[in-house]
N, C-alpha and C positions, 0 to 999 in steps of 0.2 A: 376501396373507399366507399362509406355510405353516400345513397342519395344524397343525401342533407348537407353532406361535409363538400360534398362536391358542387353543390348547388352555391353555397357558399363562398368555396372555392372559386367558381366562375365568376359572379357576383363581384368578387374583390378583384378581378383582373378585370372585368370590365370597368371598372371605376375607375380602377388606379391609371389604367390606359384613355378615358374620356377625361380625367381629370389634370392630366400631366400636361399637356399643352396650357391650359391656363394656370395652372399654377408657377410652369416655368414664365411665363410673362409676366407675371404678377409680380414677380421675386427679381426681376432685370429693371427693374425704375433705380435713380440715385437715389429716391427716398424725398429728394430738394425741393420745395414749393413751385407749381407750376398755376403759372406764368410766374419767367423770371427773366430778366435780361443777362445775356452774358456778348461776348465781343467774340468774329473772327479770328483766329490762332495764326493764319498764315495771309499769304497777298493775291491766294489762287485758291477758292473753295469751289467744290462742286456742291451743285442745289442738284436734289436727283428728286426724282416723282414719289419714291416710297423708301423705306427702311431698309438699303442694299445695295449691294454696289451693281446687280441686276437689273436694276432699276434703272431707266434712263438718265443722262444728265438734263435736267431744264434749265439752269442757268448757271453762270461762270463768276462769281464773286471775285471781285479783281482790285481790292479794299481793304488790307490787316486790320486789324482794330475795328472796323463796322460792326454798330451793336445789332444787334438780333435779340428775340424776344424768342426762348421756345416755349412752345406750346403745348407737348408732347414727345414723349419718349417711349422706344420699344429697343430691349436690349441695349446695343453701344448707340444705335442713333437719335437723332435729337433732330423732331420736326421743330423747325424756327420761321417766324414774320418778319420780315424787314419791314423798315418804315415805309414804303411803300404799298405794304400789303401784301407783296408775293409770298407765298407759303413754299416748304417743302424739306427735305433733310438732306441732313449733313451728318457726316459723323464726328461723335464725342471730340476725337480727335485736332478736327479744326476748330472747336471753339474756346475760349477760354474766359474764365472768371472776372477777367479783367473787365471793369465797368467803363463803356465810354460813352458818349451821347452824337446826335448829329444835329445841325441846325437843321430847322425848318423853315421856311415861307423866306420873308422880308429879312432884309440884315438885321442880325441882332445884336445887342451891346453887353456886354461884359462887364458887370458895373463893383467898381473899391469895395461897397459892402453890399447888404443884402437889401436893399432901397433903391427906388428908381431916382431919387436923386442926387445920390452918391457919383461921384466923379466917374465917368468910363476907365476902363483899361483897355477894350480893343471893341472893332467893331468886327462880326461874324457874318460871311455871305454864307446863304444856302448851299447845304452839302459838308461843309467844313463840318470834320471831327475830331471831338476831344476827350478828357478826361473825365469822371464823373468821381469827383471827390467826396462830396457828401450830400444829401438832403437830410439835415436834422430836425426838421420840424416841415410840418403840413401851412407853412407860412409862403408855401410860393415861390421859395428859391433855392437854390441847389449850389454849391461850391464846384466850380471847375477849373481844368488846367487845359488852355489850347494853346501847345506850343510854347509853352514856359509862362506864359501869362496865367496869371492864376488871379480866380475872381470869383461874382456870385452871376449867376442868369435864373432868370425867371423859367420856371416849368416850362410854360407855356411857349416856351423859343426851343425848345428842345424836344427829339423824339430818344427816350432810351433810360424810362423814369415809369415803373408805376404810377399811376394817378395816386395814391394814398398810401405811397412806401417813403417810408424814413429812412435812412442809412446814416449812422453814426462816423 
């Protein structure tokens, strides 16, 4: 083998070996817009410190349906925020597509249509979680289902809503 062809040779094997870890990472996202909200899968989630089941657990999600917000993805895990603020991952696994929201603050009202002076359909204490049926419009309120009540609330009573996401 000539100098050249070998030099070359090396050349492409070092590359192809400094380039292969990020490339496989690069190629393991779902493609999906991040930040996205999506819900718990099961009623027992482990929160771990990094992307692994090597990884310690730091907290015990004891909630189906709690929405989470990820933030980031490597391979099958999915870093996600709860309304709280706690950060950390979970895997693909336990979360699922399903959209739901949770109250915040002061009890909130559930109101017939999309106006605050629209008759109530239920009143919501902190913590309570529900459906997240639609945001059609950047008007301030969202269509929900908590508990077979189905109604409209304001953004602003809820955590588990883009600030300026529509959903049809």
């Amino acid at each position: 083998m000539s100098r050249f062809r070998f030099h070359v040779f090396l050349c492409a094997v070092v590359l192809i070996g400094t380039a292969a870890p990020g490339l496989r990472a690069a190629t393991t996202g779902t493609g999906l817009p991040l930040p996205r909200y999506v819900s718990l899968r099961a009623s027992e989630v482990n929160l771990r410190t990094g992307p692994g089941v090597q990884y310690p657990v730091d907290w015990v999600y004891l909630r189906q349906n709690l929405p989470v917000e990820i933030i980031a993805e490597y391979g099958t895990w999915r870093k996600v925020r709860d309304w709280q603020g706690t950060q950390g991952w979970v895997h693909q696994s336990m979360v699922s597509g399903l959209r739901t929201l949770i109250i915040t603050g002061n009890p909130r009202t559930v109101r017939h249509k999309a106006d605050a002076k629209s008759p109530p359909v239920a009143t919501l204490e902190e913590g309570v979680i529900g459906k997240l049926l639609s945001c059609p419009d950047l008007n301030g309120w969202c269509r929900v289902d908590v508990a077979g009540k189905k109604g409209w609330l304001r953004r602003v009573d809820f955590w588990g809503v883009l600030k300026n996401e529509v959903m049809k």
